[in-house]
TORTITI-273140 format. One record per residue (C-alpha): x, y, z; residue in one letter. Coordinates in Angstrom, 2 decimals, always signed. Layout:
BEGIN
{{X, Y, Z}, "A"},
...
# end
This chain:
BEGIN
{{+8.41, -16.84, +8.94}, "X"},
{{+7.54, -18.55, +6.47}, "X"},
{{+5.15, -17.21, +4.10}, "X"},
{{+4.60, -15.64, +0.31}, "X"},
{{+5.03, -11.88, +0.64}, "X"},
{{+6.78, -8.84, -1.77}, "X"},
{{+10.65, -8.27, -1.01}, "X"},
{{+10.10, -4.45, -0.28}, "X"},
{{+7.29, -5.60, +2.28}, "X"},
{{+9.37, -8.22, +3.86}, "X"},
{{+12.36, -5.64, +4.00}, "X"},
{{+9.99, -3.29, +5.58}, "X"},
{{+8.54, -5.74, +8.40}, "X"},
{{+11.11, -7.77, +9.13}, "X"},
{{+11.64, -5.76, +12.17}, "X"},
{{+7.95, -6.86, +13.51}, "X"},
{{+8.97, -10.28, +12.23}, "X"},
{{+12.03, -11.03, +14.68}, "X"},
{{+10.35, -9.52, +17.25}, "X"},
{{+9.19, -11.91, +20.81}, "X"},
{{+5.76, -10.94, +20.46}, "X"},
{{+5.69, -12.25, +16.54}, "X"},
{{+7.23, -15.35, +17.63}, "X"},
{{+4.74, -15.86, +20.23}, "X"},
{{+1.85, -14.93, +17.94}, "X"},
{{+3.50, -18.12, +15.57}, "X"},
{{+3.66, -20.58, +17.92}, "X"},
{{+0.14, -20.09, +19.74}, "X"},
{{-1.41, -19.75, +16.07}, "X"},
{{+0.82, -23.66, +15.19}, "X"},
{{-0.51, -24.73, +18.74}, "X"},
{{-4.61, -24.47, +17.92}, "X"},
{{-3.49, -25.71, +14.87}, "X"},
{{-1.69, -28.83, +16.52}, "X"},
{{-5.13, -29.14, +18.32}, "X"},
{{-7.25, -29.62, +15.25}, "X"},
{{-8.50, -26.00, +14.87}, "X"},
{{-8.95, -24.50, +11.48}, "X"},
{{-7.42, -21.25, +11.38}, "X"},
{{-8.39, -18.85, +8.57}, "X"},
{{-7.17, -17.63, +5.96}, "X"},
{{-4.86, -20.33, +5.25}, "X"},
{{-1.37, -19.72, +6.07}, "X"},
{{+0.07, -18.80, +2.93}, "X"},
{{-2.29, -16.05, +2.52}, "X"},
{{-2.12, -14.96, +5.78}, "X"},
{{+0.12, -11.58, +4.06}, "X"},
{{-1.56, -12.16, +0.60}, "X"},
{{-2.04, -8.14, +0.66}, "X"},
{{+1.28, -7.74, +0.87}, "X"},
{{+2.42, -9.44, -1.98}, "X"},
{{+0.44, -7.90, -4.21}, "X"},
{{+1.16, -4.37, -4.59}, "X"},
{{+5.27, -3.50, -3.25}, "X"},
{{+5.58, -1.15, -0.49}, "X"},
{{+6.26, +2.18, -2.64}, "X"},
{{+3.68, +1.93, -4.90}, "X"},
{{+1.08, +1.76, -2.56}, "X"},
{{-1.01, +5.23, -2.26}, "X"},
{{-3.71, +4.52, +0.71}, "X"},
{{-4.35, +1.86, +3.09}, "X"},
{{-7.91, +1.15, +4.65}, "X"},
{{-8.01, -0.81, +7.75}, "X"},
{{-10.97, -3.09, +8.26}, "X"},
{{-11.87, -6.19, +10.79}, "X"},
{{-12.81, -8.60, +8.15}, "X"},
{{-13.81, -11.79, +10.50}, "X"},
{{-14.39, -14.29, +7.54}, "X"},
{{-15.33, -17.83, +9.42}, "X"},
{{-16.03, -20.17, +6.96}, "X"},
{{-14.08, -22.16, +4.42}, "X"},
{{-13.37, -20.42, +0.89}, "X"},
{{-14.45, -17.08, +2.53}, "X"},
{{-10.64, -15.54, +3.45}, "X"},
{{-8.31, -15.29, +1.49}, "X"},
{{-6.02, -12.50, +3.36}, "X"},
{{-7.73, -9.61, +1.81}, "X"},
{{-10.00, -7.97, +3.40}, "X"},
{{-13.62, -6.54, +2.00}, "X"},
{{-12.82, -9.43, -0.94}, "X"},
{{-16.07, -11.51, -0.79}, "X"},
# end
């Protein structure tokens, strides 16, 4: 996968990462995107959250659909508009 996220996060997900299921999730995410649809956020801040803040210095995480649809709205962090 190719995308901007913290060492200690990667370290921590790579697990999920080389899973079938993740792989799947890639390739059906570059197929709509093969087909012209606009996928959001952007791919390199698809994991923007976790490249901010490395995996032991974070104290609480809050959970949140955040369905952002337009363009310049999502950014990979949620509640950030």
């Amino acid at each position: 996968m190719d995308v901007k996220i913290e060492q200690s996060w990667r370290k921590a997900l790579q697990g999920e990462f080389d899973k079938p299921y993740f792989a799947a999730l890639v390739r059906y995410l570059h197929g709509e995107k093969a087909q012209g649809k606009v996928i959001f956020p952007p791919g390199p801040e698809i994991f923007r959250a976790f490249d901010l803040t490395p995996v032991g210095q974070v104290k609480v995480v809050i959970l949140g659909q955040d369905p952002y649809h337009g363009f310049g709205q999502a950014m990979g962090l949620s509640f950030s508009v």
